[in-house]
C-alpha positions as CSV (number, residue, x, y, z in Angstrom):
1,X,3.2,5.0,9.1
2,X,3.3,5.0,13.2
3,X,0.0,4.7,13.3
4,X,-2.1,3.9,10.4
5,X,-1.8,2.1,7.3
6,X,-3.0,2.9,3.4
7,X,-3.2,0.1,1.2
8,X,-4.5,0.3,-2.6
9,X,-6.9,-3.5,-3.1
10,X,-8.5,-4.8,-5.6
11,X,-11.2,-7.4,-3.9
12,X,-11.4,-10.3,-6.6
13,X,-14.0,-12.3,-5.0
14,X,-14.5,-11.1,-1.3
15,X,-16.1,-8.0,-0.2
16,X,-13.8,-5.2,0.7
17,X,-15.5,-4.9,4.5
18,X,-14.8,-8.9,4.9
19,X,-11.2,-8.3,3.5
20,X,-10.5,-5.6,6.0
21,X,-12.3,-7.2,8.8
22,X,-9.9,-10.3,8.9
23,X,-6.8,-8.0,7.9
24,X,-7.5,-5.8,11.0
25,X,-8.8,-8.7,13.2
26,X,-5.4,-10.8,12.7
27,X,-3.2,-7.6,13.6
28,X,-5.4,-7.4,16.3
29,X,-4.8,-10.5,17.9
30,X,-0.9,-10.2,17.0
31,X,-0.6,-6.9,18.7
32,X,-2.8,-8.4,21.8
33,X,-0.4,-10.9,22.1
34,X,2.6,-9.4,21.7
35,X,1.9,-6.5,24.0
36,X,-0.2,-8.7,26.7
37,X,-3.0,-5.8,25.4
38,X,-6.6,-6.0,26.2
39,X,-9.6,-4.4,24.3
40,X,-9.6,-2.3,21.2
41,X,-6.6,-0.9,19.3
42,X,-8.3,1.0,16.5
43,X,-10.3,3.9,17.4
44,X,-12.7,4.0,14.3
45,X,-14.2,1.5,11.2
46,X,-11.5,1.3,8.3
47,X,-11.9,4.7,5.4
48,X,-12.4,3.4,2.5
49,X,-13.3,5.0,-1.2
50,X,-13.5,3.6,-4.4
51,X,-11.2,4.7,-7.3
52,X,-12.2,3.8,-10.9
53,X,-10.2,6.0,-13.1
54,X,-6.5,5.7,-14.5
55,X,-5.6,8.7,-13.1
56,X,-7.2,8.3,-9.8
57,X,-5.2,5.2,-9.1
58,X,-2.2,6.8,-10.3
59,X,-2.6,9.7,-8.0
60,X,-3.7,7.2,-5.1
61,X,-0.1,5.2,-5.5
62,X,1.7,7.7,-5.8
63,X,0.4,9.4,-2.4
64,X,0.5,5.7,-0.6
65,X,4.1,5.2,-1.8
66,X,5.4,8.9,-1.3
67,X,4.0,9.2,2.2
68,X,7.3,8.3,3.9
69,X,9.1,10.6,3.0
70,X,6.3,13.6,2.5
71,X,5.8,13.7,6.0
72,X,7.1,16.3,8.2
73,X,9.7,14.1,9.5
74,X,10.4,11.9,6.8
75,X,10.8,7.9,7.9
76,X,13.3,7.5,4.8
77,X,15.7,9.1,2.8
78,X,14.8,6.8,0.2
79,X,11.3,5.4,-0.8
80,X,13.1,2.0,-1.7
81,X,13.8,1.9,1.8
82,X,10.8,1.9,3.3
83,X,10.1,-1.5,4.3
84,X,6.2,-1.8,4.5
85,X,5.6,-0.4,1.2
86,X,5.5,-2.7,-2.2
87,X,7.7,0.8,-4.0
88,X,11.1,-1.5,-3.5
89,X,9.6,-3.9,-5.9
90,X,8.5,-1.2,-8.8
91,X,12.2,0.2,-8.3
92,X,13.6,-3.1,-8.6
93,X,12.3,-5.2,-11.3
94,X,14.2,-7.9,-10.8
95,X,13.4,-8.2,-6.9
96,X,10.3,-10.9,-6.9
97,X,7.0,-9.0,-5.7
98,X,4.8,-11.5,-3.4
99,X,2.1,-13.7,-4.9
100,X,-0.5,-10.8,-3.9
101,X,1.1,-8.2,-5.4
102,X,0.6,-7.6,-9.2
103,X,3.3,-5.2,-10.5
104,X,1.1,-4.7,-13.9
105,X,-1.7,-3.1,-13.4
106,X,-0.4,-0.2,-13.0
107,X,2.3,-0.1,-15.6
108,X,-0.4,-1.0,-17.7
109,X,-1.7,2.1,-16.7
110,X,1.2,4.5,-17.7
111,X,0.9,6.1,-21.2
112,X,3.7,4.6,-23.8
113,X,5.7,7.5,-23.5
114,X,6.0,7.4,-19.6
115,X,6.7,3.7,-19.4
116,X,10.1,4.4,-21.7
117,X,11.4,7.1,-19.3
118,X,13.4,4.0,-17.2
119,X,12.1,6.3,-14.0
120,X,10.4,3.7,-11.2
121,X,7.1,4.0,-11.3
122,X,4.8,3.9,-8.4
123,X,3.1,0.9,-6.2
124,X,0.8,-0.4,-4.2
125,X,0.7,-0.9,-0.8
């Protein structure tokens, strides 16, 4: 996205608000740098809401991962290609995800039947 980011998290031992805080802060600073920038560059606090159920994460990957190309002018042709998105490493198994990404919770989410299809499945990012 141009301007805005989704990302799917699990906090393991942090609170989410701490998480985002330092996520947000150390773009922040990057951006200020790079850009010789002064002052604020988000307008508003971080959105989040929680998602408990199997089908609610499914649905929330699926719209994370399929926003580049579900937008009015599409940033892809291919969701693969999209290069902020963890999708490239659900369609390619053998591609090595990085240590903060785990590729099994959400396979482990897929009903038997599903997971046999051989269609990539979706991420988070």
């Amino acid at each position: 996205m141009t301007n805005h980011y989704h990302i799917l998290i699990k906090p393991m031992k942090d609170p989410l608000s701490k998480i985002m805080g330092l996520i947000n802060k150390r773009y922040s600073d990057s951006y200020a740098k790079r850009y010789n920038h002064i002052g604020r560059i988000y307008q508003k606090r971080y959105f989040a809401k929680e998602v408990d159920m199997r089908l609610g994460l499914l649905a929330v990957s699926s719209y994370i991962h399929r926003n580049p190309i579900d937008t009015k002018q599409p940033m892809v042709e291919q969701l693969e290609w999209y290069p902020y998105s963890s999708y490239p490493y659900y369609f390619d198994e053998t591609k090595p995800p990085p240590l903060f990404l785990d590729t099994e919770i959400l396979k482990e989410l897929l009903l038997p039947t599903m997971e046999k299809t051989n269609v990539p499945i979706f991420s988070i990012v």
